[in-house]
C-alpha positions in Angstrom: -52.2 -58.6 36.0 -51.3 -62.0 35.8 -48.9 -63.5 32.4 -47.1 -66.9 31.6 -44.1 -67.1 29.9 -43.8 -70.4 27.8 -39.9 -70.9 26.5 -38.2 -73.1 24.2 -34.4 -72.3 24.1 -33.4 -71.7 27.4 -29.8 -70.2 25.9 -31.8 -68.0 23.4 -34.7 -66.9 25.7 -34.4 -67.2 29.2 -32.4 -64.0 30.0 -35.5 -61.9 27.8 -37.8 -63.8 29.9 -36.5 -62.9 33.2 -36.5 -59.1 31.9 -39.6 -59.1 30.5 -40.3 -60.6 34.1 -38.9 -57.6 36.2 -40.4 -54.9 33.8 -43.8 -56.0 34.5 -43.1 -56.4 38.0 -41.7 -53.0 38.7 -45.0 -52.1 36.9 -46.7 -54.5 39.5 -47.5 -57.3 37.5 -46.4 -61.2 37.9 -44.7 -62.8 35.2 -44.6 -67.0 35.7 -41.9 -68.8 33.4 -42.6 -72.2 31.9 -41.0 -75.0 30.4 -44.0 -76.4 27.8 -42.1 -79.5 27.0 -41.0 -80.3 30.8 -44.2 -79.6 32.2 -46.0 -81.9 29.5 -43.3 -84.5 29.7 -41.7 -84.8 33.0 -44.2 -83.2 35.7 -47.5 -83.6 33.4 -49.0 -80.9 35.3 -51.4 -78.6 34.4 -51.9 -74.4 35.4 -55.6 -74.4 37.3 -55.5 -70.7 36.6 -56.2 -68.0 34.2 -53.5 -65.6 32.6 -54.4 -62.6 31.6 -52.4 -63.6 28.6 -49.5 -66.5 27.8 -46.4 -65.6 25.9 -45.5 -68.4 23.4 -42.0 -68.5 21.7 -43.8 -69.0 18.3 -47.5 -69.9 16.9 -47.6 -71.4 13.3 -49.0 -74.6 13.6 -52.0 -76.4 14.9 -50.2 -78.6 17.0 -48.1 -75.7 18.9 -51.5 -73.9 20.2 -52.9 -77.2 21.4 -50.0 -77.9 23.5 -50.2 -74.4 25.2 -54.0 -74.9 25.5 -53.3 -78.4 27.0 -51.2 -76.9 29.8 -54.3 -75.6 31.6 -57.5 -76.4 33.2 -59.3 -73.7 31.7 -59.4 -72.2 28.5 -57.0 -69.6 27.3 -57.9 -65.6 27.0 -54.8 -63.8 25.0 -51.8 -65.4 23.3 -49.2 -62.7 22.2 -46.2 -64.8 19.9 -43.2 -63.6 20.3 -42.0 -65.3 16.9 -38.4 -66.1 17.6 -37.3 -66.9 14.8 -37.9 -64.1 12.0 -34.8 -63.8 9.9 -35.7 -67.2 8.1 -34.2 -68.7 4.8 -35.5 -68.0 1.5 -36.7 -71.9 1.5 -38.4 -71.3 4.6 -40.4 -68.3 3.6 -41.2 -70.1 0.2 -43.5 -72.6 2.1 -44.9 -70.1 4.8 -43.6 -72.8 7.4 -43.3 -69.5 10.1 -46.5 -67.8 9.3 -49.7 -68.7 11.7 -52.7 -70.3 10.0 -55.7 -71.1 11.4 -57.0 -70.2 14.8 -53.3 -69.0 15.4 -54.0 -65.7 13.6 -56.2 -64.6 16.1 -53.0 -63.9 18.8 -51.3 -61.0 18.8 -47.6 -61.3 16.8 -44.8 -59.3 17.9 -42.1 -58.2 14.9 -38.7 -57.1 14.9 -39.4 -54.7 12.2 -40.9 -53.7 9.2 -39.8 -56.7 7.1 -41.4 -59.2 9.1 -44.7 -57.1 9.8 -45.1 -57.0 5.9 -44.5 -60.3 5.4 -47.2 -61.8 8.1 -49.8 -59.5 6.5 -49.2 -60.4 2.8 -49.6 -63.7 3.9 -53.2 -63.5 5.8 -52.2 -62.2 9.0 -54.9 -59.2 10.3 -52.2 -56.4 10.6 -54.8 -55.2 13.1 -52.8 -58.7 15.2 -49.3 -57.7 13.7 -47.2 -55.0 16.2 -43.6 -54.0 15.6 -41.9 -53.9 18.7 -38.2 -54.2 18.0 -36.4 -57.5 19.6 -35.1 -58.1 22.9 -32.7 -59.9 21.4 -31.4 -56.1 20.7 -32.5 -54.7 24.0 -29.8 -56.9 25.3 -27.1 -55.8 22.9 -27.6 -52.3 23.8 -25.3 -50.0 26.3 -28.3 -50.5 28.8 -27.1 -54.1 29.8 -23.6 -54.1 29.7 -23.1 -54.8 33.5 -25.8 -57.9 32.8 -23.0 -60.1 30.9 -19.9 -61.6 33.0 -16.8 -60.4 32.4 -13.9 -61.9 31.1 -12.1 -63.0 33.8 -15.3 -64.5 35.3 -15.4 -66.2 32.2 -12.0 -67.2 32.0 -11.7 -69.0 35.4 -15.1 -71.1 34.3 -14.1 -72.0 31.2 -10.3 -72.3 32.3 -9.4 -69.9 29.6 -6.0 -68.2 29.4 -7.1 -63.9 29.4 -3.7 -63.1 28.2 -4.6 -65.5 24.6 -6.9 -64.2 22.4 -9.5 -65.3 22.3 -11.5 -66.4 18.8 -14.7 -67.7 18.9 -16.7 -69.4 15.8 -20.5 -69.1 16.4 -21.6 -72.8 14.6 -25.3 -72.6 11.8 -24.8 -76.3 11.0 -27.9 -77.8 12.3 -28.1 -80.4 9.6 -24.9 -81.7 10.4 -25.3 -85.6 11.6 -29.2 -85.1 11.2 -31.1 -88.0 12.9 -33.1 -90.4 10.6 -36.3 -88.9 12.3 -35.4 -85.1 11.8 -34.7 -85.9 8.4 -38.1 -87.1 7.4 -39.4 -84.1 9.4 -37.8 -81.6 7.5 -37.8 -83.5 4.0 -42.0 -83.5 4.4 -41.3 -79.7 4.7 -39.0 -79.1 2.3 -38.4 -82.3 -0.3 -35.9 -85.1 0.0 -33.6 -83.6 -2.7 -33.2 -79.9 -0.6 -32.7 -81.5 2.8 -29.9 -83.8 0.8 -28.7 -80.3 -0.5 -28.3 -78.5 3.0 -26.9 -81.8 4.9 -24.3 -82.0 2.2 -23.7 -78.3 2.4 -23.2 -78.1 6.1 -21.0 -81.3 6.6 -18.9 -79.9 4.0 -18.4 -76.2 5.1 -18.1 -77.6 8.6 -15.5 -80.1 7.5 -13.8 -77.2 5.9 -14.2 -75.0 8.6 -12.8 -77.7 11.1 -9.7 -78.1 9.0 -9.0 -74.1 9.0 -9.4 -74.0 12.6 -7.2 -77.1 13.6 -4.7 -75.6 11.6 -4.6 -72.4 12.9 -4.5 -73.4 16.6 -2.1 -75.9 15.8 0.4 -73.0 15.1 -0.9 -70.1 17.2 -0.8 -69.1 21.0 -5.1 -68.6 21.4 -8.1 -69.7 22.8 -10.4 -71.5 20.2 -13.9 -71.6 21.5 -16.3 -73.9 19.5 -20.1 -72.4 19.8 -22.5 -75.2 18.6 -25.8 -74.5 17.2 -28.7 -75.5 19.9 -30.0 -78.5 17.4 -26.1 -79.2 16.3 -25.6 -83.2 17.0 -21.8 -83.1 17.5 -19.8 -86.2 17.0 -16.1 -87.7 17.4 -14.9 -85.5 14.7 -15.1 -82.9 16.4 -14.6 -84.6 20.1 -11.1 -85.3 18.4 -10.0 -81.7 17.7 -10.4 -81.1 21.8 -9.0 -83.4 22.7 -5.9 -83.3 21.2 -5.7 -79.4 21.5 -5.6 -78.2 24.8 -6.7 -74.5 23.2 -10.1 -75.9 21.9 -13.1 -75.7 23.5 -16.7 -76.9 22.3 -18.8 -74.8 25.2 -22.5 -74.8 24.9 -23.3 -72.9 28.1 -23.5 -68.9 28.6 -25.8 -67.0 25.8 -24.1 -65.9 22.6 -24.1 -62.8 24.0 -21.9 -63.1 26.5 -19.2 -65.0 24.5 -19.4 -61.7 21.9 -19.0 -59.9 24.8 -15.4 -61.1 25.3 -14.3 -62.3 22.2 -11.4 -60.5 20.4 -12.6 -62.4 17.3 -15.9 -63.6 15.7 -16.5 -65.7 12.9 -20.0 -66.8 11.5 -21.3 -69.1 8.6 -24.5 -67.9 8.4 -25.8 -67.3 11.8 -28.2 -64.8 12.5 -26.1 -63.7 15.9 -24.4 -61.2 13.0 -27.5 -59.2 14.4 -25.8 -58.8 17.6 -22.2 -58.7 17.1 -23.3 -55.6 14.7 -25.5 -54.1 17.7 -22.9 -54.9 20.1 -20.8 -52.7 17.9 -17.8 -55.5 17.6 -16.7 -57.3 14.3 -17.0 -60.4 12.4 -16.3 -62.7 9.4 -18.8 -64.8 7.5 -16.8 -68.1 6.8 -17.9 -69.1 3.4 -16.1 -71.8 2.4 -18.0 -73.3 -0.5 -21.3 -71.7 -2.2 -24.2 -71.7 -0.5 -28.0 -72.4 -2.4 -29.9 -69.4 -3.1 -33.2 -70.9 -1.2 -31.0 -71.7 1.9 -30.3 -67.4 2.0 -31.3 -65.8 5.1 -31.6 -62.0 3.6 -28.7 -61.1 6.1 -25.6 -62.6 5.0 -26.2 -63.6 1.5 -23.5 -60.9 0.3 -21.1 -59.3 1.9 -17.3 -59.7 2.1 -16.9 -63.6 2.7 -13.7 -65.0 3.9 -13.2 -68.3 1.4 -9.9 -69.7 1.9 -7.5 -70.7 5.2 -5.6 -67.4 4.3 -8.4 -65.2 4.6 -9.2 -66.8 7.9 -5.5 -66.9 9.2 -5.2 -63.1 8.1 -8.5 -62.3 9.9 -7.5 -63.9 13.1 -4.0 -61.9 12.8 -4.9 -58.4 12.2 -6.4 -56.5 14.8 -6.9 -53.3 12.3 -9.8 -54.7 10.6 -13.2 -53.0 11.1 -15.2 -53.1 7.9 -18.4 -54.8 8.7 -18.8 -57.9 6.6 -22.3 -56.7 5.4 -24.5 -53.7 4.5 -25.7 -52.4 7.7 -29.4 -51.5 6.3 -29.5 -55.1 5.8 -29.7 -55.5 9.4 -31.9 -51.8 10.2 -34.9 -53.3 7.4 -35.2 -56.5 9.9 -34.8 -54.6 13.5 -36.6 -51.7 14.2 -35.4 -49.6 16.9 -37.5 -46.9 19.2 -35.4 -43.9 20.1 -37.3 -43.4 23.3 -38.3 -46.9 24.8 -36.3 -50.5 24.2 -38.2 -53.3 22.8 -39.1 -55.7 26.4 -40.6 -51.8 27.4 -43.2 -51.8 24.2 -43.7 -55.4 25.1 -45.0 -54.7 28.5 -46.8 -51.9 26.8 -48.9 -54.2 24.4 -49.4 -56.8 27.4 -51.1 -54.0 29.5 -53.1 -52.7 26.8 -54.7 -55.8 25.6 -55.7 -56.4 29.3 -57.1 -52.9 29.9 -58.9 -53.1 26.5 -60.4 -56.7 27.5 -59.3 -57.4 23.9 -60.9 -60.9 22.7 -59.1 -63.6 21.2 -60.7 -66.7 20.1 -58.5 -70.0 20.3 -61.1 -72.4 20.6 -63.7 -74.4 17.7 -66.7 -74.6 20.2 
């Protein structure tokens, strides 16, 4: 059998690609992994063969299945979405944004769990094209894959990080922060002028906070600060500033989220999603909350919990190695991610892929 592999992020999906990749090779299958955007863009060539099925990072609108359709010389036979992004703000799921419409529905969707299967059928999908297969995301978290992440001091002599500091690391959400003129009008057609004003005012201040809290604390303690930008985060000289005149800062893009868990002696979030995995990777966090947040811009994951509001909370966080009270409910986090006691999720993947391929299951992407 013969599957493509179309990604977007490259820091949030490449590493499930490649294992998605060797499962269904050890099962005797090839797996080919695509860049959409460089293959339209830079090489403007086209596949002049026939999948069994494509894998597509998401499949809401129109325009995202005629771009994958574009890609080849012939016409497509299976789609099966892996919908990466699932744990969505309440603004988000107000609109549908994330749900397929159209010829989109007729793909097969993967979901993380429960939540997100029950969502996609109240809102049109067939649940007969709706499987819960757990995340990757998770696989990845799991016991199975320690030896898959570098260690420390592999990290350390990359980065030029100091093992004997500790090492704190705050994982950025502020994707609205310096927003281009065109991304605004994007999202403001999406959501309204007055709620993209909200969250760009929102994140420039809790960043600003944030920014102050950290400076602060590096200013007067012996650490390693590591600055984790969000993939659509536009940084600026603001923050430039702070590394440069701290020698203990470090804005580093590279190495998946994972990893930097992985060897962090402290985590803090704002409201990033990664909570997921620092819970499954079964270390501890804060959620930095340092003014209110807008009901609509709640993610269902960390709109309660124990939030640390002030520079004291965050000094005393950083300082005390005795805390390990998760900052949220845990069956927040077990409603959104189902997990299969006997197989991880890239397994039921592979499962799906084969079955849809032995069952010469139809899927119709096309008007004509």
């Amino acid at each position: 059998m013969d599957f493509v592999l179309f990604y977007e992020c490259t820091e949030r999906e490449l590493q499930n690609a490649y294992l998605l990749k060797a499962e269904l090779n050890k099962r005797g299958h090839n797996l080919y992994i695509c860049d959409p955007f460089y293959m339209i863009n830079i090489t403007k060539e086209k596949l002049k063969f026939t999948p069994d099925a494509i894998l597509t990072p998401y499949l809401y609108e129109d325009g995202q299945l005629m771009i994958f359709k574009e890609i080849f010389d012939t016409k497509i036979k299976r789609i099966v979405n892996l919908q990466y992004e699932q744990i969505l703000t309440k603004g988000h799921n107000e609109i549908g944004f994330h749900i397929p419409k159209g010829l989109n529905r007729n793909a097969i969707h993967l979901c993380w769990g429960k939540k997100w299967y029950d969502n996609m059928v109240k809102n049109g999908v067939p649940k007969e094209n709706c499987i819960i297969t757990g995340s990757m995301n998770v696989d990845m978290d799991r016991e199975r894959f320690n030896s898959v992440f570098k260690k420390r001091d592999e990290i350390a002599m990359e980065y030029d990080l100091d093992t004997n500091k500790k090492w704190i690391i705050f994982l950025s959400s502020f994707a609205m922060v310096n927003l281009s003129e065109m991304r605004k009008k994007y999202n403001a057609i999406r959501f309204g002028n007055d709620r993209i004003n909200e969250r760009i005012e929102v994140d420039t201040t809790s960043r600003n906070i944030i920014l102050e809290w950290i400076e602060k604390y590096i200013s007067d303690n012996e650490c390693e600060f590591i600055y984790r930008p969000h993939p659509a985060e536009a940084l600026d000289k603001k923050i430039y500033s702070i590394q440069e005149n701290n020698k203990n800062f470090h804005i580093i893009k590279n190495d998946s989220v994972r990893s930097w868990i992985k060897v962090c002696d402290k985590i803090h979030t704002w409201i990033s999603t990664s909570i997921v995995d620092i819970y499954f990777m079964k270390k501890n966090c804060s959620i930095l909350r340092p003014i209110p947040i807008a009901e609509w811009m709640h993610n269902g994951l960390t709109n309660d919990g124990n939030f640390i509001t002030d520079y004291e909370g965050f000094k005393q966080f950083n300082d005390n190695d005795n805390i390990t009270k998760f900052p949220i409910d845990e069956n927040l986090i077990l409603e959104n991610f189902y997990i299969d006691k006997e197989k991880y999720a890239y397994e039921l993947i592979c499962d799906v892929l084969e079955d849809i391929v032995i069952k010469d299951t139809k899927m119709n992407f096309y008007d004509d």
